[in-house]
Biopython code that builds the backbone (N, CA, C, O; Angstrom):
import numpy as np
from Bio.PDB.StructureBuilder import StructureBuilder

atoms = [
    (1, "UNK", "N", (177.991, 154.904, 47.753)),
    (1, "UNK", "CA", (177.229, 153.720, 47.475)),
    (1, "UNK", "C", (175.740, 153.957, 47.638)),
    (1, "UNK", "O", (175.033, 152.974, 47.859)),
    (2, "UNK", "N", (175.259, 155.011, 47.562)),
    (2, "UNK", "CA", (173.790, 155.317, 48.177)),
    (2, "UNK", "C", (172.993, 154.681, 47.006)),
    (2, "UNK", "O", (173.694, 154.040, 46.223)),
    (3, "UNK", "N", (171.874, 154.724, 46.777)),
    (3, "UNK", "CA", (171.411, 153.945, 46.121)),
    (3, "UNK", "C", (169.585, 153.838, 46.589)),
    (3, "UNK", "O", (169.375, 153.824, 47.801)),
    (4, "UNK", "N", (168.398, 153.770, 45.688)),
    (4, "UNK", "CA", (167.297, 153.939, 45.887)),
    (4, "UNK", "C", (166.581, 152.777, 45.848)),
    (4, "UNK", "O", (165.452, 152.908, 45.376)),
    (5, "UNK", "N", (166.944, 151.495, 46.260)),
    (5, "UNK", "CA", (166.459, 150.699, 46.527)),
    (5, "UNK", "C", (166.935, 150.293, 48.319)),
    (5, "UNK", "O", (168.014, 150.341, 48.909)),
    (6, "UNK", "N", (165.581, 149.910, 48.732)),
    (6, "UNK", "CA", (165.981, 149.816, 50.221)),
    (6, "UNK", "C", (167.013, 148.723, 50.992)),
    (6, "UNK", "O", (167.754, 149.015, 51.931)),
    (7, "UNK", "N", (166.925, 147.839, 50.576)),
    (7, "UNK", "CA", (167.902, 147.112, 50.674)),
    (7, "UNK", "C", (169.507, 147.102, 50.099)),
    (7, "UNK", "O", (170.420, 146.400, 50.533)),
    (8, "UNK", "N", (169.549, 147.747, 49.378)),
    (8, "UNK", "CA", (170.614, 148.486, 48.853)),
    (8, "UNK", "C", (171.565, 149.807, 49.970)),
    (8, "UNK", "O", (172.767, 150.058, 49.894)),
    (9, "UNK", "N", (170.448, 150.507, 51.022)),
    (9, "UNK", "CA", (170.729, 151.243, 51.650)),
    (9, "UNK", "C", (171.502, 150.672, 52.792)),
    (9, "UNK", "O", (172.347, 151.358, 53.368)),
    (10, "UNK", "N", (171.207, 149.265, 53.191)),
    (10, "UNK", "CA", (172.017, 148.248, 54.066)),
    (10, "UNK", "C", (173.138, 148.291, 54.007)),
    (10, "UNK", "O", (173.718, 147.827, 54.989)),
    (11, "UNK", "N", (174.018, 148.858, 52.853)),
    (11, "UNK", "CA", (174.944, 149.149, 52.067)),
    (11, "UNK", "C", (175.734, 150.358, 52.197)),
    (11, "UNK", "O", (176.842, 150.631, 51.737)),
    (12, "UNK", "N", (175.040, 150.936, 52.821)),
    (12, "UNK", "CA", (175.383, 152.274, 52.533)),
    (12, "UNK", "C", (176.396, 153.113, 53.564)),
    (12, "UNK", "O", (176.133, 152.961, 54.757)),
    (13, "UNK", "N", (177.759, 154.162, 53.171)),
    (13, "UNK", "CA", (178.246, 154.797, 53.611)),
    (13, "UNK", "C", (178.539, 155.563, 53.554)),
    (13, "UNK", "O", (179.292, 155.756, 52.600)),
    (14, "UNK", "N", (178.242, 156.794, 54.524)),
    (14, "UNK", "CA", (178.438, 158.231, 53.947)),
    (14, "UNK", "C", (179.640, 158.941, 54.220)),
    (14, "UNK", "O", (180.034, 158.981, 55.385)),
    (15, "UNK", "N", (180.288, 159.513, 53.308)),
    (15, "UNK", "CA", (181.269, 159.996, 54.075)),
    (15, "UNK", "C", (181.774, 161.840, 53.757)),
    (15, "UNK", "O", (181.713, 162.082, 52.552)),
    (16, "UNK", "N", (182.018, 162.500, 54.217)),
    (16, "UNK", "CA", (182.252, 164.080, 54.401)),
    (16, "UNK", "C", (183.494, 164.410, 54.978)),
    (16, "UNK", "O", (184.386, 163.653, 55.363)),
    (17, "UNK", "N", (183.432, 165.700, 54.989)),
    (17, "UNK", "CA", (184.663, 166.549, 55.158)),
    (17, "UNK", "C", (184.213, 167.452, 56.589)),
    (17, "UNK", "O", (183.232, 168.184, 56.717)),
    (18, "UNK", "N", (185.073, 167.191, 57.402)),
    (18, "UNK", "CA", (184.580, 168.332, 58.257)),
    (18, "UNK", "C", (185.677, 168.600, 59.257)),
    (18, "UNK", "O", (186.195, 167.623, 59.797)),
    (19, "UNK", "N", (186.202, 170.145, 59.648)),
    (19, "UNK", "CA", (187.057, 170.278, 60.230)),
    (19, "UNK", "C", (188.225, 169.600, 59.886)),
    (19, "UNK", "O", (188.745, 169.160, 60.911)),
    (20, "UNK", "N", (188.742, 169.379, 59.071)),
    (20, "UNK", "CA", (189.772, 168.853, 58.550)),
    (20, "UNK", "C", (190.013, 167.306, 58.940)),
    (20, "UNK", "O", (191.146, 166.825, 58.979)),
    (21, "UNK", "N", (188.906, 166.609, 59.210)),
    (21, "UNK", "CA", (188.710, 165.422, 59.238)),
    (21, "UNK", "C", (187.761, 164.724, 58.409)),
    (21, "UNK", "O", (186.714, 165.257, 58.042)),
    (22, "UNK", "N", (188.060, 163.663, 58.132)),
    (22, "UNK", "CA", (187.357, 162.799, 56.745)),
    (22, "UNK", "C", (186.036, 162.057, 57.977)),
    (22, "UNK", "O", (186.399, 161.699, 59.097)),
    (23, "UNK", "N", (184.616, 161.938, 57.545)),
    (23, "UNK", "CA", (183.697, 161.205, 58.757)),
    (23, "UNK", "C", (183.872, 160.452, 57.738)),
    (23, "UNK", "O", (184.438, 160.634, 56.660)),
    (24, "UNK", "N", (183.089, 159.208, 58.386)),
    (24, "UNK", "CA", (182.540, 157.773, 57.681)),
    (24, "UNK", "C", (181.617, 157.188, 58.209)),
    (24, "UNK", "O", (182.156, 156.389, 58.975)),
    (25, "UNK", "N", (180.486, 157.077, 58.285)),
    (25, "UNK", "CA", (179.290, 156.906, 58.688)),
    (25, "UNK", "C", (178.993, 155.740, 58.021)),
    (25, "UNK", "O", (178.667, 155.858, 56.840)),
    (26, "UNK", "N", (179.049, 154.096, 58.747)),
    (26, "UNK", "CA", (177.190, 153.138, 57.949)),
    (26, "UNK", "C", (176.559, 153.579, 58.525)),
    (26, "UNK", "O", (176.589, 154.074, 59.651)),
    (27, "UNK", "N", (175.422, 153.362, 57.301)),
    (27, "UNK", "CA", (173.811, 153.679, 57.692)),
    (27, "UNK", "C", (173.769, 152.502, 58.636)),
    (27, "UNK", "O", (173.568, 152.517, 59.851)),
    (28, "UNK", "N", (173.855, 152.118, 58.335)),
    (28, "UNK", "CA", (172.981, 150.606, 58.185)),
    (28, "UNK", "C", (172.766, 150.575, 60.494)),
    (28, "UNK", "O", (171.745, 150.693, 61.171)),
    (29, "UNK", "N", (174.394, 150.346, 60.974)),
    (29, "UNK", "CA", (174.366, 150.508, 61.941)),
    (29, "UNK", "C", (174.446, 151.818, 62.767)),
    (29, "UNK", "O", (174.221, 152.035, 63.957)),
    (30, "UNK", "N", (174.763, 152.465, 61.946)),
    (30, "UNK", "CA", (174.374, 154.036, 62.715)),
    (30, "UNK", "C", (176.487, 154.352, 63.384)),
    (30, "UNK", "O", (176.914, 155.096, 64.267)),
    (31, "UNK", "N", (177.001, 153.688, 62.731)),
    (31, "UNK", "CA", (178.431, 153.670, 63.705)),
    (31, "UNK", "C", (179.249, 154.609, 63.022)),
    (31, "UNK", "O", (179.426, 154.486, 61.810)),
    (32, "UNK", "N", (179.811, 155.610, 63.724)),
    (32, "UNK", "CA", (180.605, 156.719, 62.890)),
    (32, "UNK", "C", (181.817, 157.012, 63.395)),
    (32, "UNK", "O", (182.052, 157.343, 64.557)),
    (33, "UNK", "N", (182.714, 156.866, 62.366)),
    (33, "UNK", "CA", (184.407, 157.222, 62.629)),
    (33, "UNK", "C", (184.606, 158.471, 61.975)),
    (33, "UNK", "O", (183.763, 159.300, 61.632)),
    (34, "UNK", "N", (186.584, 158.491, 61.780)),
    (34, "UNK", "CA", (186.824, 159.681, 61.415)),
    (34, "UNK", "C", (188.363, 159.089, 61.164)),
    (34, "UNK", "O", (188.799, 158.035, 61.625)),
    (35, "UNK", "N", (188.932, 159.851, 60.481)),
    (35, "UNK", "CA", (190.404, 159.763, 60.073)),
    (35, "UNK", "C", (191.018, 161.236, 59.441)),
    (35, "UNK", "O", (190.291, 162.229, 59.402)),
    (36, "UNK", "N", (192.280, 161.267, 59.004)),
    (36, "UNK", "CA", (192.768, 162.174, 58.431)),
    (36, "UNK", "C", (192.727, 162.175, 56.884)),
    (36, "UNK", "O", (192.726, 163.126, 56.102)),
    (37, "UNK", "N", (192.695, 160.878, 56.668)),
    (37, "UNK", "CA", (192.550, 160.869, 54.936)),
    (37, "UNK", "C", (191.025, 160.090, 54.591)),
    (37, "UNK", "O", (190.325, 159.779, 55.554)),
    (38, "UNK", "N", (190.671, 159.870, 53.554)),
    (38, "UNK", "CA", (189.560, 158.861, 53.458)),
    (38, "UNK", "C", (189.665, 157.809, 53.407)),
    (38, "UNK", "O", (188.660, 157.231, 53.821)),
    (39, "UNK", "N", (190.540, 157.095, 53.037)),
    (39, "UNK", "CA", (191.519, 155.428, 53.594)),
    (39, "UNK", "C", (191.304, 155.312, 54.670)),
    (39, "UNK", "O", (190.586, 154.372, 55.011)),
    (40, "UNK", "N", (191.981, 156.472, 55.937)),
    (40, "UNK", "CA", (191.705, 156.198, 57.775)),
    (40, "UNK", "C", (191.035, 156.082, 57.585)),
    (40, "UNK", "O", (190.648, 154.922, 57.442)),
    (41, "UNK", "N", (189.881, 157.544, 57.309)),
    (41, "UNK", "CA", (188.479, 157.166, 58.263)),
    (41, "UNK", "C", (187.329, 156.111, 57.576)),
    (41, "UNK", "O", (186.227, 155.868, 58.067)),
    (42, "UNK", "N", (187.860, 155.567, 56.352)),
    (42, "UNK", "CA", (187.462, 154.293, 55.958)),
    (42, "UNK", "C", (187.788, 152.819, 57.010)),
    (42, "UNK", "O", (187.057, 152.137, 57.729)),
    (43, "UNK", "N", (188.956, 152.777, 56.734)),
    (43, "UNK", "CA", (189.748, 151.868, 57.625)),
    (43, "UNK", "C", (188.966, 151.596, 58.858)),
    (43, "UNK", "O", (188.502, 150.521, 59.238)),
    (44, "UNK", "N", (188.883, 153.179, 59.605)),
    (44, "UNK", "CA", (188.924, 153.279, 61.004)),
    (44, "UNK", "C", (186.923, 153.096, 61.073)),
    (44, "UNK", "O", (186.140, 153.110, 62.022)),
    (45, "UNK", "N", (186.777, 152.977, 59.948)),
    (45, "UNK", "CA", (185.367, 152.729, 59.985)),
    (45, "UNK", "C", (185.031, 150.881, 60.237)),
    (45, "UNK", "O", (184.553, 150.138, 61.095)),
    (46, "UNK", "N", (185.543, 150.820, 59.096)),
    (46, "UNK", "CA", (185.537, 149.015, 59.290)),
    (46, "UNK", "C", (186.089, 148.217, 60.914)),
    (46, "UNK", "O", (185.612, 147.197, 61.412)),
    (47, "UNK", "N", (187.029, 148.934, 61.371)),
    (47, "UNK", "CA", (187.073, 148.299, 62.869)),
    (47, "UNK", "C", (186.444, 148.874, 63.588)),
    (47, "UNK", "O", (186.532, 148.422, 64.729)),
    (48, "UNK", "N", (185.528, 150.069, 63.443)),
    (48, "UNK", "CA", (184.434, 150.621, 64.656)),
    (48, "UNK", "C", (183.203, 149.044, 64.192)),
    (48, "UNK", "O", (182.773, 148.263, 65.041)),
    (49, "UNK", "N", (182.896, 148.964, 62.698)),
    (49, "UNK", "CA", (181.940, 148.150, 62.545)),
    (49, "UNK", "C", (182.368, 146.710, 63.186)),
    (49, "UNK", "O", (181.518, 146.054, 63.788)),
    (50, "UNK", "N", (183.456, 146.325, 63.070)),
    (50, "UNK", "CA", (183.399, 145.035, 63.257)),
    (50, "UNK", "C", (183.428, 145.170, 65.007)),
    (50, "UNK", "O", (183.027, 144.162, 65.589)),
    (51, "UNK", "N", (183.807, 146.162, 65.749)),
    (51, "UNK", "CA", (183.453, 146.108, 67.456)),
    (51, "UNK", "C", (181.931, 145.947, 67.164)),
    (51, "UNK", "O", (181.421, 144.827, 67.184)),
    (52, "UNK", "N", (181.440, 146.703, 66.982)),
    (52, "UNK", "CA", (180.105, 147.306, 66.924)),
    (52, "UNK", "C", (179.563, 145.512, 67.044)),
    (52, "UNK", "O", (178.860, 144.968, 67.896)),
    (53, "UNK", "N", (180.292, 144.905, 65.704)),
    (53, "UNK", "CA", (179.005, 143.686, 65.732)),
    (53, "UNK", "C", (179.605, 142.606, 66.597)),
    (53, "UNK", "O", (179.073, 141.501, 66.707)),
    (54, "UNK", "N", (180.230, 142.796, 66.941)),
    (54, "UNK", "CA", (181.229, 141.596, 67.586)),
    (54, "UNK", "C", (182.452, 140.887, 67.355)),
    (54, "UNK", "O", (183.218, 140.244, 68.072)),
    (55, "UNK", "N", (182.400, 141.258, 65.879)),
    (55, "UNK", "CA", (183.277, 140.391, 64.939)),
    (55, "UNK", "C", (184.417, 140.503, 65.640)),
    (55, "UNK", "O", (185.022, 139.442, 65.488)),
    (56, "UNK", "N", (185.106, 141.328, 66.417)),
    (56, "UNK", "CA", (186.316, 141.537, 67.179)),
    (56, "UNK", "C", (186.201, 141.920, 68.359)),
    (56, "UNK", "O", (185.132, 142.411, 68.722)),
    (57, "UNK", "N", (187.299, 141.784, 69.262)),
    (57, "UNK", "CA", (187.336, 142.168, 70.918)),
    (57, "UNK", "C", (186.622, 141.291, 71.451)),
    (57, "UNK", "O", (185.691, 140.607, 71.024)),
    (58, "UNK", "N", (187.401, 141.404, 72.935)),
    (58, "UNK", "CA", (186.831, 140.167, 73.747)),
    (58, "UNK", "C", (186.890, 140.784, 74.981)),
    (58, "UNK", "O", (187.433, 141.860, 75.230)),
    (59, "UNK", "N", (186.129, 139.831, 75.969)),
    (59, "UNK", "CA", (186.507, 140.450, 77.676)),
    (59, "UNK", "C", (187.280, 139.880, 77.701)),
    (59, "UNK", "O", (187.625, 138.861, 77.101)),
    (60, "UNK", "N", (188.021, 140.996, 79.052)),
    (60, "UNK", "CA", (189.778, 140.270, 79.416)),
    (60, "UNK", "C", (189.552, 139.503, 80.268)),
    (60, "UNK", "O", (188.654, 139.595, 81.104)),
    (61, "UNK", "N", (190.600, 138.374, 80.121)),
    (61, "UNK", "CA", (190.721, 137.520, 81.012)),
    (61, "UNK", "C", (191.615, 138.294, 82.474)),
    (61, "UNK", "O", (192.567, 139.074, 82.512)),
    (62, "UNK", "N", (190.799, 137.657, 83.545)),
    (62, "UNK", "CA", (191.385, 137.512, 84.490)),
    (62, "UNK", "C", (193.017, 138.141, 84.787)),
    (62, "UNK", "O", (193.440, 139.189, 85.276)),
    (63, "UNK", "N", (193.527, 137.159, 84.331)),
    (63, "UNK", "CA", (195.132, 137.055, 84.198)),
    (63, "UNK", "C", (195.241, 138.971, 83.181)),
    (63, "UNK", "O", (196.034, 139.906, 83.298)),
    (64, "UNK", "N", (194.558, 138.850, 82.685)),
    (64, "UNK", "CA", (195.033, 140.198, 82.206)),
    (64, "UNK", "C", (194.331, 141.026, 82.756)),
    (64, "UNK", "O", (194.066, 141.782, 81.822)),
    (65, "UNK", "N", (193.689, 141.536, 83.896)),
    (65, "UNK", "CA", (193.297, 142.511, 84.538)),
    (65, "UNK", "C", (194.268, 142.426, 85.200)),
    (65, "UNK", "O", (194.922, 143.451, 85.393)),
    (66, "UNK", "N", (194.663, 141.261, 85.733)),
    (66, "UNK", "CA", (195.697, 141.426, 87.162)),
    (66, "UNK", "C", (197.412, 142.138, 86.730)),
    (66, "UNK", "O", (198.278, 142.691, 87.408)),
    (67, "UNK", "N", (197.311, 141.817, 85.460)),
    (67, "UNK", "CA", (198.829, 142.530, 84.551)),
    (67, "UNK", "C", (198.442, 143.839, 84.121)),
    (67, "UNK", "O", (199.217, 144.526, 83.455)),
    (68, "UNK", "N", (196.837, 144.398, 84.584)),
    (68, "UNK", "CA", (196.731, 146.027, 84.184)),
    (68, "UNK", "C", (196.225, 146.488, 85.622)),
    (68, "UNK", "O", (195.506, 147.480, 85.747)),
    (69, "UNK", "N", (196.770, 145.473, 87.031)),
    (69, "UNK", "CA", (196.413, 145.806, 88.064)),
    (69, "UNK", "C", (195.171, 145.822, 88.975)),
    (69, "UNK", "O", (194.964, 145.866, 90.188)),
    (70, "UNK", "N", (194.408, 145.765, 87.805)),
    (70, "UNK", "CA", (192.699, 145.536, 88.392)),
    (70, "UNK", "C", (192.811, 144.033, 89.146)),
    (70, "UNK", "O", (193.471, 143.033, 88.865)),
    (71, "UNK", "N", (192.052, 144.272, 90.017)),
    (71, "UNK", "CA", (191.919, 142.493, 90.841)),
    (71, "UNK", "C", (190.381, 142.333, 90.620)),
    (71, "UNK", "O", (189.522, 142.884, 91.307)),
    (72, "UNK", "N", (190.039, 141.059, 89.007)),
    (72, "UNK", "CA", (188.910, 140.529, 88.540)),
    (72, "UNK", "C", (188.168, 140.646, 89.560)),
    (72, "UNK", "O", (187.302, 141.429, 89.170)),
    (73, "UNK", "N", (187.793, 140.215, 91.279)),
    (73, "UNK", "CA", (187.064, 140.263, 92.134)),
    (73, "UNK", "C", (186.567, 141.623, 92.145)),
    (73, "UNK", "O", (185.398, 141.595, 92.527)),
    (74, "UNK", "N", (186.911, 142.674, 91.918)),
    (74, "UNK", "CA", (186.201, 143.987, 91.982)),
    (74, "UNK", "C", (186.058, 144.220, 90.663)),
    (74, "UNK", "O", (185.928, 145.426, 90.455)),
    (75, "UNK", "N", (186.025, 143.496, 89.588)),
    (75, "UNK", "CA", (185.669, 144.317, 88.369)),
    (75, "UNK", "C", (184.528, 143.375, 87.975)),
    (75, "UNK", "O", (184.663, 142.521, 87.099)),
    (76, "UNK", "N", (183.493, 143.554, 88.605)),
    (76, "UNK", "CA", (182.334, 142.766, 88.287)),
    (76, "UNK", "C", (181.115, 144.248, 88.339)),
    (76, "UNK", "O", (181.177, 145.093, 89.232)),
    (77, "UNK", "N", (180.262, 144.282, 87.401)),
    (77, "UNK", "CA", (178.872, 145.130, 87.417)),
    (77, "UNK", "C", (177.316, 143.851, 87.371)),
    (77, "UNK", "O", (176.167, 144.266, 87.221)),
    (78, "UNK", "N", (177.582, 142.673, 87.498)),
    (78, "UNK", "CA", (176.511, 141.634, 87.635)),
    (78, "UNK", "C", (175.654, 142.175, 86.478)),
    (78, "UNK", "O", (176.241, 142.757, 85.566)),
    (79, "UNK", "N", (174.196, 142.022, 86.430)),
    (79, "UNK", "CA", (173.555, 142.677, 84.980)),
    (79, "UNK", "C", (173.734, 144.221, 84.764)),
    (79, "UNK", "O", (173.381, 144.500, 83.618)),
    (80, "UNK", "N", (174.000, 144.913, 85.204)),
    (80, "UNK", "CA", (174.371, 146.582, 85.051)),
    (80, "UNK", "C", (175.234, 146.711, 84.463)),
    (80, "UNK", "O", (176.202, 145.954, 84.387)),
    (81, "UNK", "N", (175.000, 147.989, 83.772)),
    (81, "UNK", "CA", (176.191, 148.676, 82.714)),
    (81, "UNK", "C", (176.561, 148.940, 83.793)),
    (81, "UNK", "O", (176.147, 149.038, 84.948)),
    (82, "UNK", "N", (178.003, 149.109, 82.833)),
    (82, "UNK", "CA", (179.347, 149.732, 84.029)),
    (82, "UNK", "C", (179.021, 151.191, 83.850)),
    (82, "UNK", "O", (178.482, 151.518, 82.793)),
    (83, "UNK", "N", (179.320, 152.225, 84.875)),
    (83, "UNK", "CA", (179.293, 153.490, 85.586)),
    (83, "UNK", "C", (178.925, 154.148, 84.385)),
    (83, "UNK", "O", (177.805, 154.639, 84.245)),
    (84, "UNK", "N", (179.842, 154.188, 83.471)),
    (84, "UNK", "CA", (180.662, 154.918, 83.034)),
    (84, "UNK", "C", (179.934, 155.372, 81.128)),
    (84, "UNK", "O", (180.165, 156.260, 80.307)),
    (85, "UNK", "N", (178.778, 153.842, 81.210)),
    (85, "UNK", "CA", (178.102, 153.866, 80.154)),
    (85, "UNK", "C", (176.873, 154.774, 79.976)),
    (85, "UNK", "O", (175.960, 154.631, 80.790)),
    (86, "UNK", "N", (176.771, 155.530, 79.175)),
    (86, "UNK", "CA", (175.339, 156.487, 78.664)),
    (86, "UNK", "C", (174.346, 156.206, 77.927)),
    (86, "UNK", "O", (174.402, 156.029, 76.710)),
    (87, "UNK", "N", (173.132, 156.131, 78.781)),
    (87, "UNK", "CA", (172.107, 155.836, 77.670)),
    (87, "UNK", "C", (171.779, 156.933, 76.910)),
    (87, "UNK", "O", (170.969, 156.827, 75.990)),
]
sb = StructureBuilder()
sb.init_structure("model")
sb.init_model(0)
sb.init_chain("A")
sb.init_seg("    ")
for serial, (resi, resn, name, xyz) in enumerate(atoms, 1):
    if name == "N":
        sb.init_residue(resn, " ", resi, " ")
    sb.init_atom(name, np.array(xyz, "f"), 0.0, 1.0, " ", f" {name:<3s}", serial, name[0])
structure = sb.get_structure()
């Protein structure tokens, strides 16, 4: 879809071959998957984008930390990324 108008580039997805995996790159947000065919790493592109913007996933409730064992009272970081995040 590349294309030489700039707003057009909003648009845009690149995708390659590498190591026997298909990439899929938007420009637009910079978010990059991968799959085995170009369908996956299409596919698997569109649900990296829609985390990416919000459109999907949620924080867990309560009740479901306590059914993956976590007790909500210790899974708090107040304004801080959690540990585990890289700038």
């Amino acid at each position: 879809m590349a294309s030489s108008t700039p707003d057009a580039r909003d648009d845009e997805i690149r995708l390659w071959r590498e190591d026997g995996w298909w990439i899929a790159k938007d420009v637009a947000t910079g978010v990059t998957s991968q799959g085995s065919s170009r369908a996956a790493a299409l596919s698997n592109l569109d649900e990296a984008v829609a985390l990416h913007e919000g459109e999907i996933g949620c924080e867990p409730t309560d009740e479901e930390l306590r059914e993956a064992g976590i007790d909500p009272a210790d899974n708090t970081t107040g304004d801080e990324e959690p540990p585990d995040v890289l700038k």
